[in-house]
C-alpha positions in Angstrom: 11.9 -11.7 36.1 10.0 -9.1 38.0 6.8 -9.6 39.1 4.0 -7.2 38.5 1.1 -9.1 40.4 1.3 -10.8 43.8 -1.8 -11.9 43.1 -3.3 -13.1 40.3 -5.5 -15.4 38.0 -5.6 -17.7 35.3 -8.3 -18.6 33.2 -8.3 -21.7 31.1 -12.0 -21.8 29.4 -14.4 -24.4 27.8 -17.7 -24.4 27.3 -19.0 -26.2 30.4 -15.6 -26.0 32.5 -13.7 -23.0 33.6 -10.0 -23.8 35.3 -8.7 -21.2 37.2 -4.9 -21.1 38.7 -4.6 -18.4 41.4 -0.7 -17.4 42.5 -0.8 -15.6 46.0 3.0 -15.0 46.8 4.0 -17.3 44.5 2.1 -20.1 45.5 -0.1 -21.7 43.0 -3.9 -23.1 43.7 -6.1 -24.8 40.9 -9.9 -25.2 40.8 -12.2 -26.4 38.2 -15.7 -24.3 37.6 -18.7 -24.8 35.8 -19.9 -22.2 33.3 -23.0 -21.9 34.8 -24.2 -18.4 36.7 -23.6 -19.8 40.0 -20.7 -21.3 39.5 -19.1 -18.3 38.0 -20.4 -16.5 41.2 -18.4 -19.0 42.7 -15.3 -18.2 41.2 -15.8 -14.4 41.5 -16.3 -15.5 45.4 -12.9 -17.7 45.3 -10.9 -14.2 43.8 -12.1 -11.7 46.0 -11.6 -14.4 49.0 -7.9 -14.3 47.5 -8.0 -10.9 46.8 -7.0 -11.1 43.1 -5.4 -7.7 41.7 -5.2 -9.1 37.9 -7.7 -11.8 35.9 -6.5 -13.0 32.9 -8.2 -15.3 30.0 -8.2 -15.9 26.2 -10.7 -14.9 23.8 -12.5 -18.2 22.8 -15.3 -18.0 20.9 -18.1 -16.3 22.6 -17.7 -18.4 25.8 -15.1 -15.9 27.5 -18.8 -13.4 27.7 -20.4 -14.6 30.4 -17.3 -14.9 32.8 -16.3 -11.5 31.8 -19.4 -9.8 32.6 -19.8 -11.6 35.7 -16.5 -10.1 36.6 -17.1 -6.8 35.4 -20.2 -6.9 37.1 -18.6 -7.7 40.6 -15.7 -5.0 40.3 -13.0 -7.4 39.3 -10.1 -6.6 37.2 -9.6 -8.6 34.6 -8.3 -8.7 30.5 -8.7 -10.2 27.3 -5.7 -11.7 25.6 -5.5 -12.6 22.0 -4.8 -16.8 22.7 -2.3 -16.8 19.1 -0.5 -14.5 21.8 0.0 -17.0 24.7 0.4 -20.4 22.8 1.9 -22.8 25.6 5.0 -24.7 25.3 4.6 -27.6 22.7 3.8 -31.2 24.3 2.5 -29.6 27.4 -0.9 -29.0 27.1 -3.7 -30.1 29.8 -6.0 -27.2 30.9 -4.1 -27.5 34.3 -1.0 -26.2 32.2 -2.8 -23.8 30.4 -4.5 -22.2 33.4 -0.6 -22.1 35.2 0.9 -20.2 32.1 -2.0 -17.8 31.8 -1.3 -16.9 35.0 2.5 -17.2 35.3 2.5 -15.1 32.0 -0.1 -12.4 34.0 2.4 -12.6 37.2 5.4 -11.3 35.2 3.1 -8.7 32.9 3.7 -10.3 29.6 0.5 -10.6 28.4 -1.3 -7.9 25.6 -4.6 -6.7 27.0 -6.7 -6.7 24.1 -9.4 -4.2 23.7 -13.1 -5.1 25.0 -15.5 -2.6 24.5 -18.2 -1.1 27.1 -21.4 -2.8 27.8 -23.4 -0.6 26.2 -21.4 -0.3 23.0 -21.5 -4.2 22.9 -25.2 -3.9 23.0 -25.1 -2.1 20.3 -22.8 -4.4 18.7 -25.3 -7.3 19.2 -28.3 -5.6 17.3 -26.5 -4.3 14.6 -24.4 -7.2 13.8 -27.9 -9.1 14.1 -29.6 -6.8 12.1 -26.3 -7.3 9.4 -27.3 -11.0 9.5 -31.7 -10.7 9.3 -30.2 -8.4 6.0 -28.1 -11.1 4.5 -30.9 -13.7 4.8 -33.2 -11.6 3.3 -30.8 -11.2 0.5 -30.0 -15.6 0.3 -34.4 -15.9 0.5 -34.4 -13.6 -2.8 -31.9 -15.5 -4.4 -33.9 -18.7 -3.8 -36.8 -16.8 -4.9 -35.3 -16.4 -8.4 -34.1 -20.0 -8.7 -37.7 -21.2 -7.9 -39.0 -18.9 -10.9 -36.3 -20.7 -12.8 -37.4 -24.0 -12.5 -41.1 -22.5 -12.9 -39.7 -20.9 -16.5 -40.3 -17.8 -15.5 -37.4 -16.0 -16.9 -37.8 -12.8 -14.8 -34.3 -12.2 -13.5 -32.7 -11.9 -17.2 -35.2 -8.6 -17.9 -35.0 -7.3 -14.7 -32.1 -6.3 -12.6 -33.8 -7.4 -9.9 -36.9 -9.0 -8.2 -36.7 -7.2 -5.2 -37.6 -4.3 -6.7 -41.6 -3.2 -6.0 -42.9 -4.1 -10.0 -40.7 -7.4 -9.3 -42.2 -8.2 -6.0 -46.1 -7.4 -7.2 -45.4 -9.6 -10.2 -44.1 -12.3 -8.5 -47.2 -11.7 -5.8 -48.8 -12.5 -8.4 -48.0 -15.3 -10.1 -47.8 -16.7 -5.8 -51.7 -16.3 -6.2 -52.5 -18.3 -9.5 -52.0 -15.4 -12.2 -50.4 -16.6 -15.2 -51.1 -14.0 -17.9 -48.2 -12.7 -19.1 -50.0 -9.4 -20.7 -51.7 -9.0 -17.1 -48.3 -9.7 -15.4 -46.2 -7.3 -17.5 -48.7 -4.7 -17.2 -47.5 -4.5 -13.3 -44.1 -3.0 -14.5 -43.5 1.0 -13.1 -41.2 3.5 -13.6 -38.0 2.4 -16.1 -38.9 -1.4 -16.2 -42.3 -0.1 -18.1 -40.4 0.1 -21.2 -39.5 -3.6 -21.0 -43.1 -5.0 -21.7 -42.3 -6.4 -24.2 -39.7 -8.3 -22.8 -41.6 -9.0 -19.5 -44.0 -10.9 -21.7 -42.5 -13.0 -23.0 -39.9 -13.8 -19.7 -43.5 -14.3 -17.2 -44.5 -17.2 -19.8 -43.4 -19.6 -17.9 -44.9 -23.2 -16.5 -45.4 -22.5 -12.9 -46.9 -25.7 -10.8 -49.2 -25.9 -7.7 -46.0 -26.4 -6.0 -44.3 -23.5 -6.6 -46.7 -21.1 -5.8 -47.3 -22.7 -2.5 -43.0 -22.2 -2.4 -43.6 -18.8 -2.9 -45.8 -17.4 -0.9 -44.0 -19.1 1.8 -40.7 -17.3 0.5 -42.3 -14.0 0.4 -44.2 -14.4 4.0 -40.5 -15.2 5.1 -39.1 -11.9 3.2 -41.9 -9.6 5.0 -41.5 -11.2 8.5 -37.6 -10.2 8.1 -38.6 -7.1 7.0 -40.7 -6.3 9.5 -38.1 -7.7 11.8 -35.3 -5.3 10.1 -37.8 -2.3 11.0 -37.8 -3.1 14.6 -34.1 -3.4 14.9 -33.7 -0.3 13.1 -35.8 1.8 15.4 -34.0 0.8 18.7 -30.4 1.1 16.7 -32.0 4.7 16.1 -33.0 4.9 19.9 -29.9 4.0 21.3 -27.6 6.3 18.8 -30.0 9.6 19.4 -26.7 11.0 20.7 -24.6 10.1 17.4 -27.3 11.7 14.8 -24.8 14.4 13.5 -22.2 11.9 13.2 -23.9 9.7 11.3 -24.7 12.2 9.2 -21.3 13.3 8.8 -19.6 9.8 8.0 -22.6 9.5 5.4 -20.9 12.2 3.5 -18.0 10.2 2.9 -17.7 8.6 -0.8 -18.7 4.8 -0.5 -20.5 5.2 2.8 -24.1 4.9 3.9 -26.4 5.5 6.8 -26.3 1.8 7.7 -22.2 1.6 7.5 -21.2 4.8 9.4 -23.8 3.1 12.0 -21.7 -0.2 11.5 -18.2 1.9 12.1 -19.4 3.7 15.0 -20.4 1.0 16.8 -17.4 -1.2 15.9 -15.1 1.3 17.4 -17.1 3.9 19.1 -17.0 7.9 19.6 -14.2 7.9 21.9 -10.5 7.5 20.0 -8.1 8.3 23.0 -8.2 4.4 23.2 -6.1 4.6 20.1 -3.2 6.3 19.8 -3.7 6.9 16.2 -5.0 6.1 13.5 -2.5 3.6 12.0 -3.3 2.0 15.5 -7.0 1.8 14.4 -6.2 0.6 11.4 -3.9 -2.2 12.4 -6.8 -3.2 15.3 -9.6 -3.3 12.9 -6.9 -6.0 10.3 -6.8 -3.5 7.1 -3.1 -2.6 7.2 -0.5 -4.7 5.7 1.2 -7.2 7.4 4.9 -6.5 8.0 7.3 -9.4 5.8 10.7 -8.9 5.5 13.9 -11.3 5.5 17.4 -10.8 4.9 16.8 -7.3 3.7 13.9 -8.6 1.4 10.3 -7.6 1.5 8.1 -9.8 0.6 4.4 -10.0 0.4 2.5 -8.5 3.4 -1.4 -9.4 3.7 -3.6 -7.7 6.3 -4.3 -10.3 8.9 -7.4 -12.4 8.8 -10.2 -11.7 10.3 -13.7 -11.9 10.0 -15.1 -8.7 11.8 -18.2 -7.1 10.8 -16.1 -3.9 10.7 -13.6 -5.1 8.2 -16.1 -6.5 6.2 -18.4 -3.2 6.0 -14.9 -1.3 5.0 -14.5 -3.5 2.5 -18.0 -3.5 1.5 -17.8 0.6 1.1 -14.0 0.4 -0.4 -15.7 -1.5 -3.6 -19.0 1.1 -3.5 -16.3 3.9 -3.7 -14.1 2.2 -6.4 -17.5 2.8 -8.4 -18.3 6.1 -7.4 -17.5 9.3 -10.7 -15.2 12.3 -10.1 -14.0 11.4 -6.7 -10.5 11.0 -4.3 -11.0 7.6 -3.4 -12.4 6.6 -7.1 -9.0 8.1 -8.6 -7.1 6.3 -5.5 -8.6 3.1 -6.4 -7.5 2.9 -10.2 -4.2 4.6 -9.1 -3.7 1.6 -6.6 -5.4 -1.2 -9.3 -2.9 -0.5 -12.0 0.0 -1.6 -10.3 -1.2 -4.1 -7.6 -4.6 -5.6 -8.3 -8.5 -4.2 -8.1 -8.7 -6.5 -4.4 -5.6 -5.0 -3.2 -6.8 -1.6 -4.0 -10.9 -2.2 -2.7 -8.5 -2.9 0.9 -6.4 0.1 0.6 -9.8 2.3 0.0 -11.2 1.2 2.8 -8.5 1.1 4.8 -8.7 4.9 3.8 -12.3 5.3 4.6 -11.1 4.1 7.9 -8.6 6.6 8.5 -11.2 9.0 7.4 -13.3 8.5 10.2 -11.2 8.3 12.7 -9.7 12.3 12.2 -13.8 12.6 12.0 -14.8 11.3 15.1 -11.6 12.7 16.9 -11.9 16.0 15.9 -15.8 16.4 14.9 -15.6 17.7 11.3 -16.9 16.8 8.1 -15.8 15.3 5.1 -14.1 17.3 2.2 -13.5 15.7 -0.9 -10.1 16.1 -2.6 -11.1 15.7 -5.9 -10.4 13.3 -8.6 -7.3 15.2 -9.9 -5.6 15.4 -6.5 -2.8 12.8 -7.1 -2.4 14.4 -10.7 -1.8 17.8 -9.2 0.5 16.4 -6.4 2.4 14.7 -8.9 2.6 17.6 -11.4 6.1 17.7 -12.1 7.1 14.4 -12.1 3.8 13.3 -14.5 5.2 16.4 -16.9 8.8 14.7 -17.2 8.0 11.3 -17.5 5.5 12.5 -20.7 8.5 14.6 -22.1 11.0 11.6 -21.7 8.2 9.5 -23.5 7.3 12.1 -26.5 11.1 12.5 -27.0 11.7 8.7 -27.1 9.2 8.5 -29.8 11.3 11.4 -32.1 9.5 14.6 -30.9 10.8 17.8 -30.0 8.9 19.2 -26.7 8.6 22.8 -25.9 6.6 23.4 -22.8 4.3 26.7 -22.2 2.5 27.3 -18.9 -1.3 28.2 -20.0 -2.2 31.9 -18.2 -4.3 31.4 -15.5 
């Protein structure tokens, strides 16, 4: 086979042992690392000694970070391969062997690069995908909040459609502090909930213990410390996205989307889409097109790949809020989609739209235009006026057609 590096390296990693396999020539040398900042400095010292054209490692976990920005940091070349990609021989497995096939694999260039993002785009990565997680806790502590009311009697939740709503959080304030009058409680209601008093009432006479209210205030302490933690996050996600204001803006446009998810897409794949060729490439990286499953001239069933990305998660996320939107393209693509294959099916194939979307966006710097709810009906003019003739004439009719004047 030919060889397309002299001189490179394997990486075999663990979380406190790194073994590296460096081929100079075709001779093979194998050293063991820790993890550690000075022994990756170490092993950045060892390749340049060697000088390494080509690094090579899987993507475990989080532990390939710190070795890859070590390396980036010192100048050296190196790549990310997806490890289902480089699976070694069965009944062979040490991280000696490993580390040799890695880097046999790298010699001969059969290995995918996958795609690692700039530093500062990870950044951005970190505090949004944390900011993502302070969001879902806040989300679990309000759940517990209404099961604690539960057990208190306080049937709150089945009048309101929700606590965390400002009437729900100043009633339950409230009864955190020792009120128990239901009049007094119910007389906290604003805006629409105000014409549920009467229903309040009688849902905020409950039996709340000592206990509880303790429980409470401690869950509602939590709520505003993650609130005030979500704040902070959200004005250096601002800070660091100045640049990307209008495109924000513009991706917010888009049916299903909001300000938080075109923030989540753009730093998920960034501004810059000459690193995909297209957007079927995009789609296929990000795991929201179909999996290709055929056998002896049959197809069968293609899922999307699996995946647990914050960006296929957020598409999916704004698929469903489209599905629910009135009047719109990707509503009518949705029940289009539904009918025949399923509504979870059809929440993937939105998004996977939404996706495809943003990428002509972001490429070419326009905004969003709509195609309206009857698009597929007008496309499909002709073949929707047969089938309805076929159908009346099945059922004993006679059809005459006449175009209405414009």
């Amino acid at each position: 086979m030919e060889v397309v590096y002299e001189r490179c390296c394997g990486l075999d990693i663990h979380k406190a042992s790194i073994t590296a396999c460096v081929i100079v020539n075709g001779k093979k040398e194998i050293q063991t690392f820790g993890t550690m900042t000075d022994e990756l400095l170490r092993l950045t010292a060892l390749l340049k000694e060697r000088c390494v054209q080509m690094t090579a490692m899987e993507s475990t976990g989080s532990f390939w970070k710190p070795i890859f920005n070590i390396l980036e940091v010192e100048g050296i070349d190196a790549i990310l391969v997806n490890a289902a990609h480089i699976k070694a021989v069965p009944g062979r497995k040490t991280d000696v062997k490993d580390a040799e096939w890695i880097a046999d694999l790298l010699r001969h260039g059969l290995l995918k690069a996958s795609f690692v993002k700039p530093r500062d785009q990870r950044e951005l990565c970190e505090l949004i995908r944390y900011r993502g997680s302070l969001i879902e806790e806040r989300a679990r502590e309000y759940n517990r909040l209404g099961k604690v009311l539960e057990g208190a009697n306080i049937k709150l939740t089945s009048v309101a459609s929700s606590i965390s709503t400002v009437s729900g959080m100043n009633m339950v304030r409230a009864l955190s502090e020792g009120v128990i009058d239901p009049e007094l409680l119910a007389s906290m209601a604003k805006g629409t909930m105000r014409s549920k008093k009467d229903d309040l009432k009688r849902a905020l006479n409950g039996l709340i213990q000592p206990h509880q209210q303790m429980i409470l205030k401690s869950m509602l302490n939590h709520i505003d410390q993650l609130g005030e933690l979500i704040k902070t996050l959200d004005a250096e996600i601002e800070a660091r996205m100045s640049q990307d204001v209008e495109l924000v803006e513009a991706l917010d446009e888009i049916t299903g989307v909001g300000k938080i998810s075109a923030q989540v897409i753009i730093s998920e794949i960034g501004t810059d889409m000459s690193r995909f060729p297209s957007a079927d490439h995009l789609a296929s990286w990000a795991c929201m097109s179909p999996g290709s499953n055929e056998s002896a001239g049959k197809k069968k069933s293609g899922h999307t790949q699996k995946s647990n990305s914050t960006l296929k998660k957020t598409l999916v996320q704004c698929g469903r809020a489209a599905a629910n939107s009135k009047g719109t393209y990707l509503n009518s693509q949705y029940h289009r989609i539904a009918a025949r294959r399923g509504g979870k099916r059809a929440v993937v194939a939105v998004g996977h739209s939404i996706l495809v979307i943003c990428y002509h966006m972001i490429k070419n710097r326009t905004r969003y235009n709509d195609l309206g709810a009857d698009y597929f009906q007008n496309r499909n003019k002709e073949a929707i006026v047969r089938q309805s003739v076929k159908r009346l004439q099945a059922l004993g009719f006679t059809v005459t057609l006449e175009e209405e004047a414009a």
